[in-house]
C-alpha angles and dihedrals in degrees: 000000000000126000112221136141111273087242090071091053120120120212127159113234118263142117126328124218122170127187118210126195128260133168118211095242125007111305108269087023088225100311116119107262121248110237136207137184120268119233124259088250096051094048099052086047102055082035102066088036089065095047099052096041092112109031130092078243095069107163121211137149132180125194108209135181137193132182137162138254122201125239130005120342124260095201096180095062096043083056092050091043088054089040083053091045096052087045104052096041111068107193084065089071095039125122122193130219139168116248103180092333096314119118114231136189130206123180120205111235125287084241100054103059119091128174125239113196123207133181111235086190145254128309126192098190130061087221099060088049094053086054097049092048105048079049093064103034082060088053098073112115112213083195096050132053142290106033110213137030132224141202154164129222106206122198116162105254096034136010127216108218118204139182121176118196138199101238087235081092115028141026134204095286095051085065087070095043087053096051095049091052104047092046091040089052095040093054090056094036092056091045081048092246134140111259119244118211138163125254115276124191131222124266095201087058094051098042087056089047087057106050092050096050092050103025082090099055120126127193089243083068115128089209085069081058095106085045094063116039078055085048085050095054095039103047095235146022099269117055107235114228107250104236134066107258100181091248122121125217120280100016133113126209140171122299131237103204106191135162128213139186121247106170138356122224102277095034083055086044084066103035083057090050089048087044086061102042080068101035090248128117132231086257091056085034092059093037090050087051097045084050081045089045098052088037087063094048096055099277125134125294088229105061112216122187153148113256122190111228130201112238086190093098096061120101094215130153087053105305109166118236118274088015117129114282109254090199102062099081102021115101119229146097099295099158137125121194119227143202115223130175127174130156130263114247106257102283100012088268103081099106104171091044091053096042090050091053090039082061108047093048091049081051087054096047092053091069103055106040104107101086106093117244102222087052092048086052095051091045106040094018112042102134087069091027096097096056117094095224144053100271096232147000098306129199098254122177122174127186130190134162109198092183086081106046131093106311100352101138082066092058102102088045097048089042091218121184126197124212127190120185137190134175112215131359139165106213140032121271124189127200109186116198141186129225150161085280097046144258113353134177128204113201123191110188149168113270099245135126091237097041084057089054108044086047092054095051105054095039079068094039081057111039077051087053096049098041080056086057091048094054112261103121096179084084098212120151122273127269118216106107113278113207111235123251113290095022083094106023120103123177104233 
């Protein structure tokens, strides 16, 4: 599964048909609604929507995913197999409302949602369809339901499926999920066989359980303790990114989404090998390189950054010990976001010696992620906690490795494409990934001339650094084709 802006999608021309979501009677059908809490994510999401609804500064951001199926098109099971997946998840049905401040969720029943398909029409240019559909996926209302959208592109020998979701209800690791389901359900429903699928717990579940095991926390909580002493090094609760990006405090601007290559297979073989050598893994490899990266340009020699962390491996919601996760195939926004520091190899070039320390702080942070971060930043931050937005450039890394998710190995196959979107901004995030091809990073930026060539350096600084742990000590840049400017940049 490769990240990349949707502009860089390509889809061949056909016949669009959506399905939107309908229940049989109104959604509760006259019976008061049951309500849970909303997670901490979700509210300080629909939170900061409302309150930029009407401001030039209007936050949004979508998570969408395509992918192809081979041969014609049986459009009667892959309506059966979305119609399965919005059944049996519950956070795709939900809608969200404030009681006394709280936001609360509520999902119709299972039972009650139909689909309703509908052709949008024919395109004969990729171009024109790329169009149409980046139209839709920015239509999605985090305010209004559903939540998500959903399509097909039929051409008479293959079919690109597509959903787009507000982020409100999903994260990156629900678009695998998806996939394997669909694909998985599609394959049984067209041999007109009952679909077999894993369990797959509720968000919506998991989002109450969390509110009431942290709505107590107080900052004199020992469990903040991680937090602080990070709060204490780094002089405040969020990590500053450490370049200038020609952005003042306090301020968002568009967006520049684009996608660039770091490694290709063999070269992320090696850089695996090389990973080992140190006991360390391709995910602490790439994290110690990005630290060495910054360091040579003039950055700190004690790297301090966000990582997003996936809540999926934990048991919550009262899963026994050695039963079977709920999370792994359930689709939501089951991430915690994590301070990490750890200091640069003498030099910057000391690999073995940053990827060790890497290591060992990313070991540090395990065991204490399960205090929400939104949580942590009202409590030990609430001087900054009523803006909708991070106040400043902050120090972001993301890792994934699709290849080990639900139904990874199937990727190439399946040829599936992941899309995340945002609206405004006012830093530079990376989310580095790992697939069938190699090692990958999506950037999504602020559109300034600093913030490009910043970006641009360090991406070299860093392909140079991980070429070095892979074993090519010449240090020359890589050389898998990179695209020129503007051939993957998209204004959000």
């Amino acid at each position: 599964m490769l990240q990349i802006p949707f502009s860089d999608a390509t889809i061949a021309p056909g016949t669009v048909i959506s399905w939107s979501l309908r229940t049989k009677h109104s959604p509760h059908d006259g019976q008061n609604p049951t309500f849970t809490s909303a997670s901490f994510n979700q509210d300080k999401h629909h939170s900061s929507s409302e309150a930029t609804r009407s401001t030039s500064d209007g936050i949004a951001s979508s998570v969408a995913v395509t992918f192809e199926i081979a041969g014609p098109l049986d459009i009667g099971s892959l309506e059966s197999a979305l119609l399965l997946l919005v059944r049996r998840h519950e956070v795709l049905r939900s809608e969200f409302q404030r009681l006394a401040g709280d936001l609360n969720c509520t999902a119709p029943a299972p039972e009650s949602i139909t689909l309703e398909a509908e052709e949008a029409g024919h395109f004969h240019t990729e171009d024109d369809l790329r169009t149409h559909l980046d139209k839709t996926f920015k239509s999605i209302d985090t305010l209004s339901w559903p939540l998500f959208l959903m399509g097909a592109v039929v051409r008479d020998t293959s079919a690109t499926v597509y959903l787009c979701f507000d982020h409100i209800v999903c994260d990156g690791l629900s678009m695998p999920v998806v996939v394997n389901e669909l694909q998985t359900a599609y394959a049984a429903l067209t041999a007109q066989r009952t679909p077999q699928l894993p369990r797959a717990g509720s968000y919506l579940t998991f989002g109450d359980d969390q509110r009431r095991r942290y709505a107590s926390l107080r900052p004199d909580d020992e469990r903040l303790t991680y937090w602080k002493d990070f709060i204490r090094g780094n002089g405040g609760f969020f990590p500053r990114f450490p370049f200038g990006l020609g952005v003042p405090d306090g301020h968002l601007y568009p967006l520049v989404n684009r996608a660039l290559p770091l490694l290709d297979a063999p070269r992320t073989d090696a850089l695996a090998a090389g990973a080992r050598a140190s006991g360390g893994s391709v995910f602490t490899a790439v994290l110690a390189a990005a630290a060495t990266a910054q360091h040579r340009f003039g950055g700190p020699g004690v790297y301090r950054g966000l990582l997003p962390i996936s809540e999926r491996t934990d048991g919550g919601g009262g899963n026994s010990e050695g039963a079977p996760n709920p999370w792994q195939h359930s689709i939501g926004w089951f991430v915690n976001t994590m301070p990490i520091e750890f200091q640069v190899g003498e030099g910057g070039t000391d690999h073995a010696t940053t990827i060790a320390r890497a290591r060992t702080a990313y070991g540090a942070l395990q065991r204490h992620a399960d205090i929400p971060f939104v949580r942590a930043w009202e409590l030990l931050a609430p001087e900054t906690f009523s803006l909708h937005h991070w106040p400043f450039p902050v120090n972001f890394f993301s890792y994934i490795d699709f290849r080990r998710t639900p139904g990874g190995l199937q990727h190439p196959l399946w040829n599936t494409t992941l899309h995340v979107w945002a609206t405004r901004g006012n830093g530079i995030s990376h989310w580095f990934h790992r697939t069938a091809t190699g090692l990958h990073v999506n950037m999504l930026h602020v559109d300034t001339p600093q913030a490009h060539e910043i970006s641009d350096a360090l991406h070299d600084e860093l392909v140079r650094v991980l070429l070095e742990i892979a074993g090519e000590r010449s240090a020359k840049p890589v050389s898998i084709p990179r695209p020129p400017r503007g051939a993957t940049t998209v204004r959000s």
